[in-house]
N, C-alpha and C positions, 0 to 999 in steps of 0.2 A: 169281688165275686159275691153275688147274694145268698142269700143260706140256704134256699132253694136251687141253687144252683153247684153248690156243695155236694149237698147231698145227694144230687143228681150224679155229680162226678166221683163221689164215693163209693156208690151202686155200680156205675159202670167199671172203676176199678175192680172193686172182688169178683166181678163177672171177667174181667179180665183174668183175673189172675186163674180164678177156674182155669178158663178156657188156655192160655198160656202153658198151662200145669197138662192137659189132656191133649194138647196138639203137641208137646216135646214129647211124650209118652207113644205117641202114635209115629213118631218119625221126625218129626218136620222141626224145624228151628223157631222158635218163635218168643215175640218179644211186642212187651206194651210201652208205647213210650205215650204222654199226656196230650202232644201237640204235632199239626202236622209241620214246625217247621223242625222239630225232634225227627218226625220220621224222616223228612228229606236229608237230613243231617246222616244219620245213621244208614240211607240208602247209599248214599253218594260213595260214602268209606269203606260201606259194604261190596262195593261193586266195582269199585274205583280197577283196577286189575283184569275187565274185560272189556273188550271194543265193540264191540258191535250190539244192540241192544233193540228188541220189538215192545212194540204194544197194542195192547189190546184195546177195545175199544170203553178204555175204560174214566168215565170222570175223573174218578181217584185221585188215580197216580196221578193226571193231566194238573189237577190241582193244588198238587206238591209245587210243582216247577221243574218236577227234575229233569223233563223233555230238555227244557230249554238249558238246563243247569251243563245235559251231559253234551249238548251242542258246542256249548261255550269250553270245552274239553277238547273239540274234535272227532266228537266221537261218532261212529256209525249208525243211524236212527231207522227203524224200518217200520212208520205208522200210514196205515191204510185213511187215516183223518185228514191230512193233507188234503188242500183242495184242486181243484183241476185235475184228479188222476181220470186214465184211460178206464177202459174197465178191465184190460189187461194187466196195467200196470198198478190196481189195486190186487190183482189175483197174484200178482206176482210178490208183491211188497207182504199179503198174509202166507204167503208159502216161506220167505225169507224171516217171519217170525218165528218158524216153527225149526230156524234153524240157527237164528244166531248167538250169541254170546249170553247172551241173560235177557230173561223175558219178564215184563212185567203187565199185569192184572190186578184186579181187585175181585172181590165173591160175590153172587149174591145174597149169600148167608154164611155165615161159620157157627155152626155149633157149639155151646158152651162142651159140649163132649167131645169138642175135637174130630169133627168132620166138615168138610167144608165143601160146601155146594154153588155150581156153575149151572145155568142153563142160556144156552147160545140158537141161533135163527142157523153158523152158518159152522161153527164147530174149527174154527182158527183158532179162537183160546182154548177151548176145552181140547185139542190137539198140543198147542205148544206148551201149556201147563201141566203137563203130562210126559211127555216124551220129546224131545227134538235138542232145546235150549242146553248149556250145562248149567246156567241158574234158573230160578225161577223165584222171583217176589211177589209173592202177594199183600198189597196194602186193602186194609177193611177198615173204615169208621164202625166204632162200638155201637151205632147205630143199625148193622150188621147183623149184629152177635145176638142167636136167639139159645133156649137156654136146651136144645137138644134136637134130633135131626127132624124128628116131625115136625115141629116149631120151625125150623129152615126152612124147607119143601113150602111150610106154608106161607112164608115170608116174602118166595120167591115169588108164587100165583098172587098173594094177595097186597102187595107193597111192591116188590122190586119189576116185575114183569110190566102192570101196567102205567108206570110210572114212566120207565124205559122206553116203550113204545110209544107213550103221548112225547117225550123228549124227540125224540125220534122221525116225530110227525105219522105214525103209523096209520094206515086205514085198517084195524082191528077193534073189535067190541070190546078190549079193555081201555084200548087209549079214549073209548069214546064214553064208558060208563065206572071206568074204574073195578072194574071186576072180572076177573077171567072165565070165559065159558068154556076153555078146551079149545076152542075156535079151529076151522081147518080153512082159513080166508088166505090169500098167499100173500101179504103181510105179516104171516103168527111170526115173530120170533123166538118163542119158545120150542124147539124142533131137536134139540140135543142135551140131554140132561147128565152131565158129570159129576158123582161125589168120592172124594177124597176122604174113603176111609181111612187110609194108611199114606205114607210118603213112597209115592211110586219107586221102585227098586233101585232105579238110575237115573233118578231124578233127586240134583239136589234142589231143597225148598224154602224158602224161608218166608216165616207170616208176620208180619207188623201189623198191629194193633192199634190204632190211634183215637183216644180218648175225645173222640168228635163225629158228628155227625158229617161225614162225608158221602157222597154218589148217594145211589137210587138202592 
């Protein structure tokens, strides 16, 4: 590793550790590990003891492996990313997230103060991530984690949102300039904004950390 790259990964740890220190304080479990095949490690064991499992539409996790990991398990998958669905049988598959066994997502910011911020087009995660699941993971690249909740908010309009939508192939003025105007075109995916002040009442959570740059 170069020495610039060190230090990079230095920075991003004590930012962890903040952040790890202010999200167990707020409720929520949470844990830094340096590599995403650490997180998939530590998900699989985590979780190993429920069957049925949703996802969000999220890079993230998709980028662990652990889709395919809890497949090779047997286990019950309910992702709306699959191809050839109806448009029924995609409505039905995000209603099934919001009720299965453990749900997983990713953010698109977490505050080094331990808030952590969603904003959705259709409100499947920002629902299951909250209330339905009895787990709930969230995996975030430290590429995430900004250093308090205005700083998120902003991270969201001006990094995660238009990024999103060009992935996405959106016809919105950010996928097309890289900047958010508010937009009311019926492509906006920004339409539901969730932040996790605190670990919802009944909701168990837990947030993995992973010293890399992952998702949007």
């Amino acid at each position: 590793m170069k020495m610039k790259d060190t230090h990079h990964a230095w920075l991003w740890q004590k930012l962890a550790e903040k952040c790890v220190r202010n999200l167990t304080k707020h409720g929520f479990e949470a844990n830094f590990v340096s590599s995403s095949e650490q997180a998939c490690s530590m998900i699989l064991d985590m979780v190993s003891d429920y069957e049925s499992f949703g996802f969000g539409g999220s890079d993230t996790t998709r980028a662990l492996g652990i889709i395919e990991a809890l497949r090779s398990r047997g286990k019950t998958i309910y992702d709306h990313w699959q191809s050839d669905l109806t448009r029924e049988d995609d409505l039905d598959i995000r209603l099934d997230q919001g009720r299965c066994d453990c749900f997983f997502c990713s953010a698109n910011a977490i505050s080094a103060t331990g808030e952590i911020v969603n904003v959705d087009g259709i409100g499947n995660r920002t629902n299951a991530m909250t209330f339905g699941p009895k787990k709930v993971v969230i995996v975030a690249g430290m590429n995430k984690v900004t250093q308090d909740i205005d700083s998120a908010l902003r991270r969201v309009r001006e990094i995660a949102a238009p990024m999103r939508a060009k992935s996405l192939g959106m016809e919105t003025p950010c996928a097309e300039t890289g900047i958010c105007s508010d937009c009311n075109v019926p492509q906006r995916i920004c339409r539901v904004t969730a932040i996790l002040h605190r670990k919802p009442m009944l909701t168990d959570i837990s947030v993995i950390l992973v010293g890399q740059a992952l998702g949007f």
